[in-house]
N, CA, C and O atoms as a CHARMM CRD file, in Angstrom:
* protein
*
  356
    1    1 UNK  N     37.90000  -4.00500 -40.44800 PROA 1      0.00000
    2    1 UNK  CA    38.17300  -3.80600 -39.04000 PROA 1      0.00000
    3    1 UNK  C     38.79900  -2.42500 -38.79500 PROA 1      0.00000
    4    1 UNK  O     38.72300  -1.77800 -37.75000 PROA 1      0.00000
    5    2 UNK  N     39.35400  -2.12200 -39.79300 PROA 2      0.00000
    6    2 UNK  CA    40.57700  -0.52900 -39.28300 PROA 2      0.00000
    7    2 UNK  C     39.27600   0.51200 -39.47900 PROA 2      0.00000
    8    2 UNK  O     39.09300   1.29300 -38.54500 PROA 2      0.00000
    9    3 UNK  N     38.48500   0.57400 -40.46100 PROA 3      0.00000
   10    3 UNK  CA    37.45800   1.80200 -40.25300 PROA 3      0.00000
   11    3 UNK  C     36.85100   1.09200 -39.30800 PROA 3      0.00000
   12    3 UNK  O     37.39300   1.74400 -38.41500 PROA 3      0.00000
   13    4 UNK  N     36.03300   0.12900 -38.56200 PROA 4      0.00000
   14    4 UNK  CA    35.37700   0.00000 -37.51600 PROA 4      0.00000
   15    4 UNK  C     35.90200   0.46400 -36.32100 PROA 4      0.00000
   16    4 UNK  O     35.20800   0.79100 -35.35900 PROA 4      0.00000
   17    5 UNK  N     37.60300   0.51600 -36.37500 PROA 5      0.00000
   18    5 UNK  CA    37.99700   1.16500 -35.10800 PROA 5      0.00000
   19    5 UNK  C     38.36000   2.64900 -35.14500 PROA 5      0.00000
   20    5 UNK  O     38.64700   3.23400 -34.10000 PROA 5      0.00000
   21    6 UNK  N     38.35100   3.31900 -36.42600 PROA 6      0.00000
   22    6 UNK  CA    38.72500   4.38200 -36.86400 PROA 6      0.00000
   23    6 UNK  C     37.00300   5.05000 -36.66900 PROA 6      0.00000
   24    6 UNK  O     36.94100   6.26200 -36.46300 PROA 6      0.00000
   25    7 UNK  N     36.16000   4.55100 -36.71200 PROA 7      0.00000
   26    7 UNK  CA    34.57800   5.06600 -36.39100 PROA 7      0.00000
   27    7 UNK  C     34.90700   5.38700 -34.86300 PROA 7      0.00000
   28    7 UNK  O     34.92700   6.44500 -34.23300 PROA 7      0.00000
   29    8 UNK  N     35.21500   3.75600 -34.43600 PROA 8      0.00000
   30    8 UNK  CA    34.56000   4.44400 -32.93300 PROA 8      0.00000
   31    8 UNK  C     35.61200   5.19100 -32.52100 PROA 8      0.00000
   32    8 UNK  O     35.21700   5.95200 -31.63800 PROA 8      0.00000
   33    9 UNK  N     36.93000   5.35100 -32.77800 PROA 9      0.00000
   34    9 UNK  CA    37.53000   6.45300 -32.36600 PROA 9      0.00000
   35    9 UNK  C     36.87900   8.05500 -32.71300 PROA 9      0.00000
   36    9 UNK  O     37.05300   9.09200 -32.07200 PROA 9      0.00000
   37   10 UNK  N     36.28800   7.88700 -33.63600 PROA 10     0.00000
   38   10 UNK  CA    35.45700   9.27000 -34.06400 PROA 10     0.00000
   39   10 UNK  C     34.70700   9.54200 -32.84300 PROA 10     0.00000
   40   10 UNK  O     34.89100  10.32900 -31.91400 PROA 10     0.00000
   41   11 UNK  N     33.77300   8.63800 -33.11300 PROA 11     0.00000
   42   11 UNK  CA    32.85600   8.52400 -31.98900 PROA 11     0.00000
   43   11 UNK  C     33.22100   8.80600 -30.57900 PROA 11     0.00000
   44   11 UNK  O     32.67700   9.70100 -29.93200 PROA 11     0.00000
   45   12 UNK  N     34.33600   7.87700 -30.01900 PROA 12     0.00000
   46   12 UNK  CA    34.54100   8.49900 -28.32100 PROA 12     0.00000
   47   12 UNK  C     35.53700   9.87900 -28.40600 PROA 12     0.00000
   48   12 UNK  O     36.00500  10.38400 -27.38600 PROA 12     0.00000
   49   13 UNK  N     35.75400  10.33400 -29.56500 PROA 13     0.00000
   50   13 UNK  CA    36.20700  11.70500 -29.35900 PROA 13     0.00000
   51   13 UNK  C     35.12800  12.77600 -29.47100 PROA 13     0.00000
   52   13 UNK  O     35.21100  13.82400 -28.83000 PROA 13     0.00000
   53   14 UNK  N     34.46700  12.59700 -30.00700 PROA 14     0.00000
   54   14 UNK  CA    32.92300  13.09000 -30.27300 PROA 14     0.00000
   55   14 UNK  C     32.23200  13.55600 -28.93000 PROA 14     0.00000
   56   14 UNK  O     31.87100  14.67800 -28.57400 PROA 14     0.00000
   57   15 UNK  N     32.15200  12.07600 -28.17200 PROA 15     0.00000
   58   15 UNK  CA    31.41100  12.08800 -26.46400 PROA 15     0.00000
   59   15 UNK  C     32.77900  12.92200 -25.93700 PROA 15     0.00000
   60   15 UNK  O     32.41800  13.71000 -25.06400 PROA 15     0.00000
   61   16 UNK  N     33.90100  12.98900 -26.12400 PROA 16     0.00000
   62   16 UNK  CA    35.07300  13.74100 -25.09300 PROA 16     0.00000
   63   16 UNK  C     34.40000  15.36200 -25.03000 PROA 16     0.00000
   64   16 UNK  O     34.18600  16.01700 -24.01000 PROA 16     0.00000
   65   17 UNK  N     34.05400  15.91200 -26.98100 PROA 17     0.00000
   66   17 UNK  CA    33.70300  17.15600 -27.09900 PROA 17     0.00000
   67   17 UNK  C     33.02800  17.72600 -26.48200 PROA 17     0.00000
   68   17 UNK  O     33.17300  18.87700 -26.07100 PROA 17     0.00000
   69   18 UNK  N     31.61600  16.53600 -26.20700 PROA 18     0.00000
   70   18 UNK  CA    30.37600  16.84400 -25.63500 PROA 18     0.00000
   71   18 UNK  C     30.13600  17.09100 -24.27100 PROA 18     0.00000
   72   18 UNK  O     29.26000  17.78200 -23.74900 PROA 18     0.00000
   73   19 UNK  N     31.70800  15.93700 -23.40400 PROA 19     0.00000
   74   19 UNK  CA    31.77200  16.28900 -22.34000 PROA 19     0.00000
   75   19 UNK  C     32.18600  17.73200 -21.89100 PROA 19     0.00000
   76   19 UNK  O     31.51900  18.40700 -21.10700 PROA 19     0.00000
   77   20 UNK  N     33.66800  18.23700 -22.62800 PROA 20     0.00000
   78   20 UNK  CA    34.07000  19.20100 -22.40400 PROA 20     0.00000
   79   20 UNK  C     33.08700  20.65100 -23.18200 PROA 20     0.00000
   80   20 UNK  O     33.62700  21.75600 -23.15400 PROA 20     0.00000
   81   21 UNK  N     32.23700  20.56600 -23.57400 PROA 21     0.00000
   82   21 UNK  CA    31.25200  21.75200 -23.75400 PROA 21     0.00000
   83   21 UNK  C     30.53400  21.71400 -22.29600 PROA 21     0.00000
   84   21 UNK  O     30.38200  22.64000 -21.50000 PROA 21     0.00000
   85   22 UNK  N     30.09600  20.19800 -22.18300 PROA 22     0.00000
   86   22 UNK  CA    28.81900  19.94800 -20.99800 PROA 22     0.00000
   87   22 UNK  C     29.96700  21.09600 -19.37900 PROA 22     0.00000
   88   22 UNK  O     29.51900  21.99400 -18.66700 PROA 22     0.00000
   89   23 UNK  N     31.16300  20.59900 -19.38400 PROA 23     0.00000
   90   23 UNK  CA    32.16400  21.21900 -18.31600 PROA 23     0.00000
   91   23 UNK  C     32.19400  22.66100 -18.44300 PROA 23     0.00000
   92   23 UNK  O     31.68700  23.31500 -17.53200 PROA 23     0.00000
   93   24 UNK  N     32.83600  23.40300 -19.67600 PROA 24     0.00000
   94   24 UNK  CA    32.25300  24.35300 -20.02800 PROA 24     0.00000
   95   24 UNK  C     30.90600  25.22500 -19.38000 PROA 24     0.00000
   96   24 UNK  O     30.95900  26.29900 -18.78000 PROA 24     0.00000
   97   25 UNK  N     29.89700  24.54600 -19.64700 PROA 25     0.00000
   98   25 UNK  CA    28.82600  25.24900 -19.67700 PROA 25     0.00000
   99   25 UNK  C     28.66200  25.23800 -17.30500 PROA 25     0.00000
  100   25 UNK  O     28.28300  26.12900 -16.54500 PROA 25     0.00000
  101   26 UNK  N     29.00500  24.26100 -17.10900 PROA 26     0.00000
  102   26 UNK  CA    28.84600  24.52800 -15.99500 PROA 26     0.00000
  103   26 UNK  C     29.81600  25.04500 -15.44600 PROA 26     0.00000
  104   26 UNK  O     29.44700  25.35900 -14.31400 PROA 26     0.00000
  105   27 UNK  N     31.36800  25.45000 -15.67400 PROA 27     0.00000
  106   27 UNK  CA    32.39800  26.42600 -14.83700 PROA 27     0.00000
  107   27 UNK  C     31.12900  27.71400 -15.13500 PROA 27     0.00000
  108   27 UNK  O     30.74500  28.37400 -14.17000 PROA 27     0.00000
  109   28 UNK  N     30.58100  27.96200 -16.46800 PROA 28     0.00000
  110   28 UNK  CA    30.46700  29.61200 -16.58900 PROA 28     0.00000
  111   28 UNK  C     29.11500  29.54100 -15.62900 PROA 28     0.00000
  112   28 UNK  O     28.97200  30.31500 -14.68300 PROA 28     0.00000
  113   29 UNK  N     28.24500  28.63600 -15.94000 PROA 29     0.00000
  114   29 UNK  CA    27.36200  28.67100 -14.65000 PROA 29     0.00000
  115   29 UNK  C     28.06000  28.87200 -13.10000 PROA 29     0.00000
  116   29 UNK  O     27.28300  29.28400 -12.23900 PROA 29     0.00000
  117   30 UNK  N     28.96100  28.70400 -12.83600 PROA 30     0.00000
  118   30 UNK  CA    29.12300  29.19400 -11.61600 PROA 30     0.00000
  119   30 UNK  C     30.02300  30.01700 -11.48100 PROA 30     0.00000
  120   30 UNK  O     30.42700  30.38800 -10.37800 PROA 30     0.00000
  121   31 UNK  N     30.61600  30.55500 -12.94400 PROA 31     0.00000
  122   31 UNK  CA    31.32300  32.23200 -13.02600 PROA 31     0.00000
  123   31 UNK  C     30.47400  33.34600 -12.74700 PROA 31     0.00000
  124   31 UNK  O     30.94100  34.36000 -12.22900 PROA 31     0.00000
  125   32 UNK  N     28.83100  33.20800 -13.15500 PROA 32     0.00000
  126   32 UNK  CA    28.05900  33.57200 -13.41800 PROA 32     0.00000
  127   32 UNK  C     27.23600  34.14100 -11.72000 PROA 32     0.00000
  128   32 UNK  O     26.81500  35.25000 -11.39400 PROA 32     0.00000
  129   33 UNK  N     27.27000  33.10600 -11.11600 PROA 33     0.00000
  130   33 UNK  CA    26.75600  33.23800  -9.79800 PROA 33     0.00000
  131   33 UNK  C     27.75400  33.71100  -8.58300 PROA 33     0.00000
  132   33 UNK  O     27.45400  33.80000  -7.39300 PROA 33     0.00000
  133   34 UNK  N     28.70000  33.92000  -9.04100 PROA 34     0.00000
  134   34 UNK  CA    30.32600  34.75100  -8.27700 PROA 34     0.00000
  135   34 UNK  C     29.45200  35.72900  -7.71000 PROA 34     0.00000
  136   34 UNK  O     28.46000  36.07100  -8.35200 PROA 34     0.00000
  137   35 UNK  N     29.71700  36.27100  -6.47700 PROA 35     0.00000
  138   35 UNK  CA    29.50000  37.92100  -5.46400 PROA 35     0.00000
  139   35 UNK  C     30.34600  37.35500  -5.14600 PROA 35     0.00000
  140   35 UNK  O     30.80800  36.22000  -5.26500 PROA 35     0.00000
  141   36 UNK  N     30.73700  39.01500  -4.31900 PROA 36     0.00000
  142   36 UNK  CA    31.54600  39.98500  -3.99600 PROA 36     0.00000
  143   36 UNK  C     30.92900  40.28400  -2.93800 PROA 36     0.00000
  144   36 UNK  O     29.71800  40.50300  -2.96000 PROA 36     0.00000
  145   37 UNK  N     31.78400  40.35800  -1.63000 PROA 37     0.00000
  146   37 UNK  CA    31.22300  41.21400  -0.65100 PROA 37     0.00000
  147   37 UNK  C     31.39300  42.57600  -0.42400 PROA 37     0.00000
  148   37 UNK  O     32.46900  43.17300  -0.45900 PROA 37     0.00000
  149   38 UNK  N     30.09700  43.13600  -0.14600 PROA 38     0.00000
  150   38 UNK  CA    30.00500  44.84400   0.16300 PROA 38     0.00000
  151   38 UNK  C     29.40100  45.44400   1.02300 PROA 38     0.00000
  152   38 UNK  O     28.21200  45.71000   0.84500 PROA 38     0.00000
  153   39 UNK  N     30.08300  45.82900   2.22100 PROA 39     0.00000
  154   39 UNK  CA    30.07400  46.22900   3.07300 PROA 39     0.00000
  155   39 UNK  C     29.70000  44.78100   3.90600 PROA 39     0.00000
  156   39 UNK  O     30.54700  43.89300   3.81000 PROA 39     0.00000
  157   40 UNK  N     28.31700  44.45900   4.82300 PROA 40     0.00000
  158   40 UNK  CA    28.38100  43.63800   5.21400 PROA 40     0.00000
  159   40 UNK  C     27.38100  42.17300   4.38400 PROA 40     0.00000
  160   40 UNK  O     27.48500  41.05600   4.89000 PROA 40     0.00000
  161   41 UNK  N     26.55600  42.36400   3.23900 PROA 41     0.00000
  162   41 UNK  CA    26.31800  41.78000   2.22600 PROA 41     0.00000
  163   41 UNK  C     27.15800  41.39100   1.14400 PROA 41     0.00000
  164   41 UNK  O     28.23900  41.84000   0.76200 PROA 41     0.00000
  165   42 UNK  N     26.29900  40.28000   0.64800 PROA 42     0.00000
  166   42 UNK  CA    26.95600  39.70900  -0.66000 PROA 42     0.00000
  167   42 UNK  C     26.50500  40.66400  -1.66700 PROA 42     0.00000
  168   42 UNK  O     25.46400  41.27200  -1.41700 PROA 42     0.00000
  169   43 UNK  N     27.33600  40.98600  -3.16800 PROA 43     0.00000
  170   43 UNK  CA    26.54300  41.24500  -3.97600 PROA 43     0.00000
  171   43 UNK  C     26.98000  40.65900  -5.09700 PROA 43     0.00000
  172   43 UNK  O     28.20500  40.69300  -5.20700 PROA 43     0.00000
  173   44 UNK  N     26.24700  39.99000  -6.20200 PROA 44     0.00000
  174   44 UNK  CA    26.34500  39.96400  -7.82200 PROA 44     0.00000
  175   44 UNK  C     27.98800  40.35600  -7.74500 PROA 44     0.00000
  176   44 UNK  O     28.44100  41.11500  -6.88800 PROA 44     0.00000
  177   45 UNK  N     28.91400  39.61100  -8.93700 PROA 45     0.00000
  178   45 UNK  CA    29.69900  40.33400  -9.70800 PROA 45     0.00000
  179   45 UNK  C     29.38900  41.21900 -10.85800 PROA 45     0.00000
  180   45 UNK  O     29.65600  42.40400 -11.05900 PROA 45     0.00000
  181   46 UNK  N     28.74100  40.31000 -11.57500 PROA 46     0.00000
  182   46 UNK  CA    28.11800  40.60900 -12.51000 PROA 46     0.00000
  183   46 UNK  C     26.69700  40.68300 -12.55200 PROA 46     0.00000
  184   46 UNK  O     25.87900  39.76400 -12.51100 PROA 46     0.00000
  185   47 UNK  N     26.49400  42.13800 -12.65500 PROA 47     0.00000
  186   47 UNK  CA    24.90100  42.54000 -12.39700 PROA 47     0.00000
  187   47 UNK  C     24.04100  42.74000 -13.83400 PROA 47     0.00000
  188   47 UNK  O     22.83400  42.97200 -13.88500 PROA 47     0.00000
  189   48 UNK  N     24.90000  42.60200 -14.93600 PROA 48     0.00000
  190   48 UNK  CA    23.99100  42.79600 -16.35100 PROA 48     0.00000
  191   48 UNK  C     24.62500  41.09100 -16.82500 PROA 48     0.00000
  192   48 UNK  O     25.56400  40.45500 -16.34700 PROA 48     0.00000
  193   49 UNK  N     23.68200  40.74600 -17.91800 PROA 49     0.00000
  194   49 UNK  CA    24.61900  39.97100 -18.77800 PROA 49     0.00000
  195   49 UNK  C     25.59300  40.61500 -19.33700 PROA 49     0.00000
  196   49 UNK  O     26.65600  40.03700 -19.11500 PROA 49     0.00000
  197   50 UNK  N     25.72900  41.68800 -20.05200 PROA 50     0.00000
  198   50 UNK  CA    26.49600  42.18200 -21.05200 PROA 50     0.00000
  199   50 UNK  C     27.72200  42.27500 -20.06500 PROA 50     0.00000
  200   50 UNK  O     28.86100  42.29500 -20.53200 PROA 50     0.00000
  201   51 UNK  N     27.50700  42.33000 -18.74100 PROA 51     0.00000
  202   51 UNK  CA    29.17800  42.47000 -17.62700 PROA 51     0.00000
  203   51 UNK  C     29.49100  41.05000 -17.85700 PROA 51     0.00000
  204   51 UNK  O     30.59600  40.78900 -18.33200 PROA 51     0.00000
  205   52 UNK  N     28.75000  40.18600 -17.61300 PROA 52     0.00000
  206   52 UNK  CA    29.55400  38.67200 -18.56900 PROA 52     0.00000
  207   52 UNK  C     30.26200  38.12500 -19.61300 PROA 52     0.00000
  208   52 UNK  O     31.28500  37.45300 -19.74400 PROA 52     0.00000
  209   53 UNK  N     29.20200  38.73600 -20.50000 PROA 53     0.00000
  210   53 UNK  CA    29.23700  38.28500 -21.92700 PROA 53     0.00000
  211   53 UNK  C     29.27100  39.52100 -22.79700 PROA 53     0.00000
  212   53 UNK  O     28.17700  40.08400 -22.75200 PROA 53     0.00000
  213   54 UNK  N     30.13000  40.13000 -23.56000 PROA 54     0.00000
  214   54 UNK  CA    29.92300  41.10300 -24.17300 PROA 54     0.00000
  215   54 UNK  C     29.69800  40.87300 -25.63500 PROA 54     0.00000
  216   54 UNK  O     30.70800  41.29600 -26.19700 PROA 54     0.00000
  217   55 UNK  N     28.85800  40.40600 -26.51500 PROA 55     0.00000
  218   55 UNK  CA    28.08800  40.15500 -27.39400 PROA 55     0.00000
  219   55 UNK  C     28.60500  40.97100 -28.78600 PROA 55     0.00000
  220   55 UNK  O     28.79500  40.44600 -29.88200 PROA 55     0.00000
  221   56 UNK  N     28.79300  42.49200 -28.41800 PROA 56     0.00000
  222   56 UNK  CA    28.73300  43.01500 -29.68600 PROA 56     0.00000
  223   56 UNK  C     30.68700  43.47700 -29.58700 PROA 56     0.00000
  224   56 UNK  O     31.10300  44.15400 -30.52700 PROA 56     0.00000
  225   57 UNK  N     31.54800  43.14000 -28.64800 PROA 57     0.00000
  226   57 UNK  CA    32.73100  43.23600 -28.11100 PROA 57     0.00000
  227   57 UNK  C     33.28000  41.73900 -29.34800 PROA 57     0.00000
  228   57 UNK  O     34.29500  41.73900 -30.04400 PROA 57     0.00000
  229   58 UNK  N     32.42400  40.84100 -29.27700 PROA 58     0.00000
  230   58 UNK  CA    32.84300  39.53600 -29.69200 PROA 58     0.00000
  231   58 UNK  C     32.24200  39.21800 -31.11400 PROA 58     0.00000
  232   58 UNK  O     32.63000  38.29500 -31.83000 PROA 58     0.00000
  233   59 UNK  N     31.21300  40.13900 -31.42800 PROA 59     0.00000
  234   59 UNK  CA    31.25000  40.18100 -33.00100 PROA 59     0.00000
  235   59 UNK  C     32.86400  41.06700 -33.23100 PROA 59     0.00000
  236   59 UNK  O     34.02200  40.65100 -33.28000 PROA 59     0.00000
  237   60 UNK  N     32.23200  42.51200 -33.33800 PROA 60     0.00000
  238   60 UNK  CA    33.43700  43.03400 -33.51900 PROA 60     0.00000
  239   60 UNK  C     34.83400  42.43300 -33.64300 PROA 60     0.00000
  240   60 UNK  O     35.52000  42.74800 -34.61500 PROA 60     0.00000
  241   61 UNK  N     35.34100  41.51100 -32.63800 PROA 61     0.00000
  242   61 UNK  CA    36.48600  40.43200 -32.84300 PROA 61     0.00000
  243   61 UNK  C     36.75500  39.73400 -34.33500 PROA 61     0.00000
  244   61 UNK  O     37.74200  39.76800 -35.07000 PROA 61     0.00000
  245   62 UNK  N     35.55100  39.13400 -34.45800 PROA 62     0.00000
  246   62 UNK  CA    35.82500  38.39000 -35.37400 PROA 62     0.00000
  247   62 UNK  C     35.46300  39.24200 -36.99900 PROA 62     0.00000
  248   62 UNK  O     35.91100  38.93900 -38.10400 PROA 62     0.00000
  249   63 UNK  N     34.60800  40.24800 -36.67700 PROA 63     0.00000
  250   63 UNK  CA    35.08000  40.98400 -38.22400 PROA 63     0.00000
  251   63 UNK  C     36.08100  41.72600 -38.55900 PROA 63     0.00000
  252   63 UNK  O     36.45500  42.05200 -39.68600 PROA 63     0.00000
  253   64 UNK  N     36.67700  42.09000 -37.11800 PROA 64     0.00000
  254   64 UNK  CA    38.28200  42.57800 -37.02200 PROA 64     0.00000
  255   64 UNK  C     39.12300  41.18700 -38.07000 PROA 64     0.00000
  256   64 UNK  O     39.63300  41.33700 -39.18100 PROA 64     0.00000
  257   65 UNK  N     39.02500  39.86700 -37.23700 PROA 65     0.00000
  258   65 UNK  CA    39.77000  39.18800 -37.89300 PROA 65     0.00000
  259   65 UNK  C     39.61500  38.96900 -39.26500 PROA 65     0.00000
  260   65 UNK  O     40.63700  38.95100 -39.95100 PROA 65     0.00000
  261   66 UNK  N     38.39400  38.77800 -39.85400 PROA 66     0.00000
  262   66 UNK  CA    38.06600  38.73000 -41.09800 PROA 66     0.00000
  263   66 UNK  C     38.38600  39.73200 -42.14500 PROA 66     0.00000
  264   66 UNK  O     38.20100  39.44500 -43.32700 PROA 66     0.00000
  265   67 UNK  N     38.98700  41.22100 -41.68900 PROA 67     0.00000
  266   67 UNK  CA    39.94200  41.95900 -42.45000 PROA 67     0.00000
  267   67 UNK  C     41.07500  42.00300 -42.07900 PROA 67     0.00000
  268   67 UNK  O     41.77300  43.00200 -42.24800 PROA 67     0.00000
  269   68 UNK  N     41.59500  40.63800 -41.34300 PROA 68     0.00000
  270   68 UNK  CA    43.20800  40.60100 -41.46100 PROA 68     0.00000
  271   68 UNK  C     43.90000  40.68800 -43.15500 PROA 68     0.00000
  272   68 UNK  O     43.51800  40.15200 -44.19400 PROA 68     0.00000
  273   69 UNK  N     45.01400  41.57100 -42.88000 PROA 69     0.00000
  274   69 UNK  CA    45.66700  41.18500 -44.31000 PROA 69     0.00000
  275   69 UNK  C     46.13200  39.46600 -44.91500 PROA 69     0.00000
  276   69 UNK  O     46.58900  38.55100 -44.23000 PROA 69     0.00000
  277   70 UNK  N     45.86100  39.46200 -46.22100 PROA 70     0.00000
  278   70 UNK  CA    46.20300  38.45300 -45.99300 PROA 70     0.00000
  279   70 UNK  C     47.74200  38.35000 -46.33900 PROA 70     0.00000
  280   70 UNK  O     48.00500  39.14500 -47.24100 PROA 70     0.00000
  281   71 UNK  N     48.88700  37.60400 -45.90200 PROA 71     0.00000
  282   71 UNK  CA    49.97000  37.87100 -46.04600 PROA 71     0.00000
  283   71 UNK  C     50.48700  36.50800 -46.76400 PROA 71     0.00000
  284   71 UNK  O     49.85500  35.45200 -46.73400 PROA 71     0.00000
  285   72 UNK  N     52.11300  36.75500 -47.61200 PROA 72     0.00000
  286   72 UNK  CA    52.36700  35.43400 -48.34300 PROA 72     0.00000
  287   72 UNK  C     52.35700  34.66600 -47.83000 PROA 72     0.00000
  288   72 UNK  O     52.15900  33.63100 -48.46600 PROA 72     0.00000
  289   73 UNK  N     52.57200  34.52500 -46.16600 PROA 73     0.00000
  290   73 UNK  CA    52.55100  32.99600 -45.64900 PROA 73     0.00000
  291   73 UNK  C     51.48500  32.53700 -45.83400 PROA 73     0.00000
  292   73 UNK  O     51.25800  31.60100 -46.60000 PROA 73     0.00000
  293   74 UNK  N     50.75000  33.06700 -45.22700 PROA 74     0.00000
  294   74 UNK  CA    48.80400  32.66000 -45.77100 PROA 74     0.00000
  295   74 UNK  C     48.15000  32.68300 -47.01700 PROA 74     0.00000
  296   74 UNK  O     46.95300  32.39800 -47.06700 PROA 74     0.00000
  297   75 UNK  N     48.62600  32.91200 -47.78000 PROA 75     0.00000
  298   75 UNK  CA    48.80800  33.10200 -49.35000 PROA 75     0.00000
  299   75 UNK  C     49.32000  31.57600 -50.22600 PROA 75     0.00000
  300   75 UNK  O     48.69300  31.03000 -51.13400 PROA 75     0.00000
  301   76 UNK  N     50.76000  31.09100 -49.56300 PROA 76     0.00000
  302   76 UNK  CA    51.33900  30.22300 -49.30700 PROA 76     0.00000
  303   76 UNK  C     50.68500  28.95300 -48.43100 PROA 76     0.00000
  304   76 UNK  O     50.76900  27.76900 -48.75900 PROA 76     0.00000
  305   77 UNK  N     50.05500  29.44500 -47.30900 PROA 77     0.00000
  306   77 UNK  CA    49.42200  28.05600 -46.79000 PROA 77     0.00000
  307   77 UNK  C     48.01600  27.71500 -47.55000 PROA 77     0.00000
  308   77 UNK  O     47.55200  26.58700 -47.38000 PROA 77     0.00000
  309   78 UNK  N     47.32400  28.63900 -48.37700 PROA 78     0.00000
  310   78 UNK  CA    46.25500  28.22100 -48.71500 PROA 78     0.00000
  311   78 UNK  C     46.17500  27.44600 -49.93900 PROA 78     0.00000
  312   78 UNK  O     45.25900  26.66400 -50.19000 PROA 78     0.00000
  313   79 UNK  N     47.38800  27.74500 -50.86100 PROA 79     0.00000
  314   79 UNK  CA    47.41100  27.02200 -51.90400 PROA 79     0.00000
  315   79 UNK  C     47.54700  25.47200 -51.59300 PROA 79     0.00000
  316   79 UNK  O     46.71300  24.62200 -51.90400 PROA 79     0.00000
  317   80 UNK  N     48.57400  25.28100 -51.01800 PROA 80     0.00000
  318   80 UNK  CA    49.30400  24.32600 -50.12300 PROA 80     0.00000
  319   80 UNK  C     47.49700  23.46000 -50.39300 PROA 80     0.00000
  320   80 UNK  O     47.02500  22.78000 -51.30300 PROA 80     0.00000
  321   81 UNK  N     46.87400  24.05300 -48.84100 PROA 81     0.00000
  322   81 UNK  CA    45.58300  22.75400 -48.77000 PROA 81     0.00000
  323   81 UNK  C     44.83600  22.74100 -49.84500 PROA 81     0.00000
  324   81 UNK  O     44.15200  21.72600 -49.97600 PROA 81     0.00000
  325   82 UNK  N     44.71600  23.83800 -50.95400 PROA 82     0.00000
  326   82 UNK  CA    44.32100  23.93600 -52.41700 PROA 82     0.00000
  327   82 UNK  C     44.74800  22.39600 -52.80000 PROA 82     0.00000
  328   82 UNK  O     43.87700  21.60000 -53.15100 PROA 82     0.00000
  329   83 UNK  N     45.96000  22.06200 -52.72700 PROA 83     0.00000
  330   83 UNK  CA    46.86500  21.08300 -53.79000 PROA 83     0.00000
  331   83 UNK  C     46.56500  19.87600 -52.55700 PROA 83     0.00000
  332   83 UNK  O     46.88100  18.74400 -52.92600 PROA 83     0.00000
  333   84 UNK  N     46.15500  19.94700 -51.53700 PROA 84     0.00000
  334   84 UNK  CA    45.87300  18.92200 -50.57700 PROA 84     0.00000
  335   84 UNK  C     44.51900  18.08500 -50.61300 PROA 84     0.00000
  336   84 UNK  O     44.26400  16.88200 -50.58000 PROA 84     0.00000
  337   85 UNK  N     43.64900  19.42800 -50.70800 PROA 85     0.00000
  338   85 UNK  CA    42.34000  19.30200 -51.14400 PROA 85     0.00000
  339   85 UNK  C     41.87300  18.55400 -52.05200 PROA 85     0.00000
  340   85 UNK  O     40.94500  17.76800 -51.85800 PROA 85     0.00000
  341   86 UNK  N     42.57100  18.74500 -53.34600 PROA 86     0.00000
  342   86 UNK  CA    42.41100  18.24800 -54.72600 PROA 86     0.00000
  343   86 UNK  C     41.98600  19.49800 -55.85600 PROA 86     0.00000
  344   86 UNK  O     41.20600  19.41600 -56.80500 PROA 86     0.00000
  345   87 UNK  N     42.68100  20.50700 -55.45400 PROA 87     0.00000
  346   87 UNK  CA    42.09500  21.55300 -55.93500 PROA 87     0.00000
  347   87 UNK  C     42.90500  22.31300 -56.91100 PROA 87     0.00000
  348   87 UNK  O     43.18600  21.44100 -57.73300 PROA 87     0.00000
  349   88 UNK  N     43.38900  23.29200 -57.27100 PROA 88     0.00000
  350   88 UNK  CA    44.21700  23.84700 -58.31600 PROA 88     0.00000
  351   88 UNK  C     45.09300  24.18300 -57.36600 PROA 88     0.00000
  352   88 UNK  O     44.91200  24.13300 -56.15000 PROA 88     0.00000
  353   89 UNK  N     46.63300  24.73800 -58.29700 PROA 89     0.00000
  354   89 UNK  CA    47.67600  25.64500 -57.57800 PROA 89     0.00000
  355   89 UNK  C     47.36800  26.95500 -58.45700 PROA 89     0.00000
  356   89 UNK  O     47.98400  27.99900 -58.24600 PROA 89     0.00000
């Protein structure tokens, strides 16, 4: 009985994820369709994708992060889930 309820707790956290991507995807759908008025017309906020979404702004991010130093705390936390894992110290 405890994994049958420990599943479906997987499970309706699972549908929560799916909801909050599904929410997600529709705020940016209508971030997306935002104008601005100019002069006496509407116009676009964003007139390229790349004024949305900046693509190579958000690689860059993350290979920035991927040469963070690594420092003893993190040095220290990795062994840690090493020995959590089942793995060596």
């Amino acid at each position: 009985m405890y994994e049958y309820q420990m599943r479906m707790k997987a499970f309706n956290l699972g549908r929560i994820d799916k909801e909050y991507v599904m929410h997600q995807q529709a705020w940016l759908n209508h971030q997306v369709t935002l104008t601005k008025e100019q002069g006496k017309k509407q116009v676009p906020i964003y007139k390229r994708f790349e004024d949305f979404f900046d693509y190579k702004k958000r690689i860059k991010e993350v290979e920035h992060d991927e040469k963070r130093e690594i420092t003893p705390q993190i040095r220290k936390m990795a062994q840690i889930a090493a020995v959590v894992n089942g793995g060596r110290r």
